[in-house]
C-alpha positions as CSV (number, residue, x, y, z in Angstrom):
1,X,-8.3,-3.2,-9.8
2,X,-10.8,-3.7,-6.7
3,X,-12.3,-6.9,-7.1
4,X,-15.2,-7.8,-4.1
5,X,-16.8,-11.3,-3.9
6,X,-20.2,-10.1,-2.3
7,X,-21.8,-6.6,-1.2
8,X,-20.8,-7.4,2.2
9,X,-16.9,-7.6,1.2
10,X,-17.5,-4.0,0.2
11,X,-18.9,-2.6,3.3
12,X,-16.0,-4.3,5.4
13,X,-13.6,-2.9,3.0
14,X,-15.7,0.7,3.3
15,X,-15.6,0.5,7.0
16,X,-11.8,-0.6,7.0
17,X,-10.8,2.1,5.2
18,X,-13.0,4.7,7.6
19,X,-11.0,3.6,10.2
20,X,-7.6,3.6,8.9
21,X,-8.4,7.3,7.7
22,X,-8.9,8.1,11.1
23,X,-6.4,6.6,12.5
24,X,-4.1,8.2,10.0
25,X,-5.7,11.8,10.3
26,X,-5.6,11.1,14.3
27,X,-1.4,10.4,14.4
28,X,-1.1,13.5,12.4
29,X,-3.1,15.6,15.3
30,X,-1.4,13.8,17.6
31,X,2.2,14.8,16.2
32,X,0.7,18.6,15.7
33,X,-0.3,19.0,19.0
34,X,2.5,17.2,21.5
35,X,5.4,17.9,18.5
36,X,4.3,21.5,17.1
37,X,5.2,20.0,13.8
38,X,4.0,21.7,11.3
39,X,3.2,19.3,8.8
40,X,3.5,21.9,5.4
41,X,7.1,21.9,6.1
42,X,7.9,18.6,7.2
43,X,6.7,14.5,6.2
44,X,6.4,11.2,6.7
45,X,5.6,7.9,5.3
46,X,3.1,5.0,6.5
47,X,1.8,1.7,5.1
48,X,-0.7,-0.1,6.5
49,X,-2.4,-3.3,4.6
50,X,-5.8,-4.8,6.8
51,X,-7.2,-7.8,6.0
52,X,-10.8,-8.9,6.5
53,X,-11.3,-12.8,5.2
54,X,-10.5,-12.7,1.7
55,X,-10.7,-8.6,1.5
56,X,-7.5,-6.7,1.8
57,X,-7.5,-2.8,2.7
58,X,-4.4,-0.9,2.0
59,X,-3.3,2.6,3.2
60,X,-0.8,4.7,2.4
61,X,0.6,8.5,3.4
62,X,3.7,9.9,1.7
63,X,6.5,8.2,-0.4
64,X,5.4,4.9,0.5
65,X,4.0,1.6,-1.5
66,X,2.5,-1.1,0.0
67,X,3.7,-4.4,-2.6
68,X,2.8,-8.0,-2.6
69,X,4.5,-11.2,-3.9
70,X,2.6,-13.6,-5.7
71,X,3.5,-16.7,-7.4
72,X,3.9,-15.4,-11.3
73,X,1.8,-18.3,-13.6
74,X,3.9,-19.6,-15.2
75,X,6.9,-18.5,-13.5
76,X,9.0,-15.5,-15.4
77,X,12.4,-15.8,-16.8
78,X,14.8,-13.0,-16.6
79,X,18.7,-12.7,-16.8
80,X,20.3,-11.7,-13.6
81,X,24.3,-13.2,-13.7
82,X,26.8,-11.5,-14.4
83,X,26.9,-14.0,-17.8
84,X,23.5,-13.5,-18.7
85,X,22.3,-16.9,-17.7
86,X,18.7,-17.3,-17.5
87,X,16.8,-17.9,-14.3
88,X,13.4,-18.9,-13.4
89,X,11.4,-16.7,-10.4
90,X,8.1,-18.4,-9.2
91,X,7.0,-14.6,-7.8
92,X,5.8,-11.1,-9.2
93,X,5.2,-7.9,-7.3
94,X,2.3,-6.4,-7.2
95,X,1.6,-2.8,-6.3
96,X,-1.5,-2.2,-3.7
97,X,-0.8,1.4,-3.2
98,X,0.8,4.3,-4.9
99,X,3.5,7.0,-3.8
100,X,1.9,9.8,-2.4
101,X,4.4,12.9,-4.5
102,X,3.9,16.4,-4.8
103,X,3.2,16.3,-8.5
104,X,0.6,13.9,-8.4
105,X,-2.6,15.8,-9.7
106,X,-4.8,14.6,-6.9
């Protein structure tokens, strides 16, 4: 969920995102034209994660997430020896992006 603390968080995070766009759209003319790649047949993946104060903007193009740690409240338990003993983990990912794959609808 996007969460903004003031209408001005979401124009920095509206202008953020303009620019990363077009920085993403402007690598992708760029490999066209000196490359001849022709992108229908071929791919790549980026992440990029901007932050603005407390606002965070994330991009991403292709098969790529962008993830963060955060400390888990309370910390999670989970078995990971090989004899099942229980251990503690004070963080949690958390996705900021999604994959970008051909059968996603949009």
């Amino acid at each position: 969920p996007t969460r903004f603390n003031s209408g001005a968080d979401v124009e920095r995070a509206a202008e953020t995102s303009k620019r990363l766009t077009e920085a993403f759209r402007a690598a992708q003319a760029a490999l066209v034209k000196n490359n001849g790649i022709n992108s229908a047949e071929s791919g790549s993946t980026a992440v990029t994660c901007a932050r603005d104060g407390d606002v965070l903007t994330v991009a991403n193009v292709g098969d790529s997430r962008c993830v963060l740690a955060r400390e888990a409240q309370p910390p999670l338990t989970y078995a990971t020896d090989p004899l099942g003993a229980a251990k503690k983990t004070p963080l949690v990912a958390v996705d900021l992006s999604s994959d970008h794959k051909p059968n996603r609808p949009d």
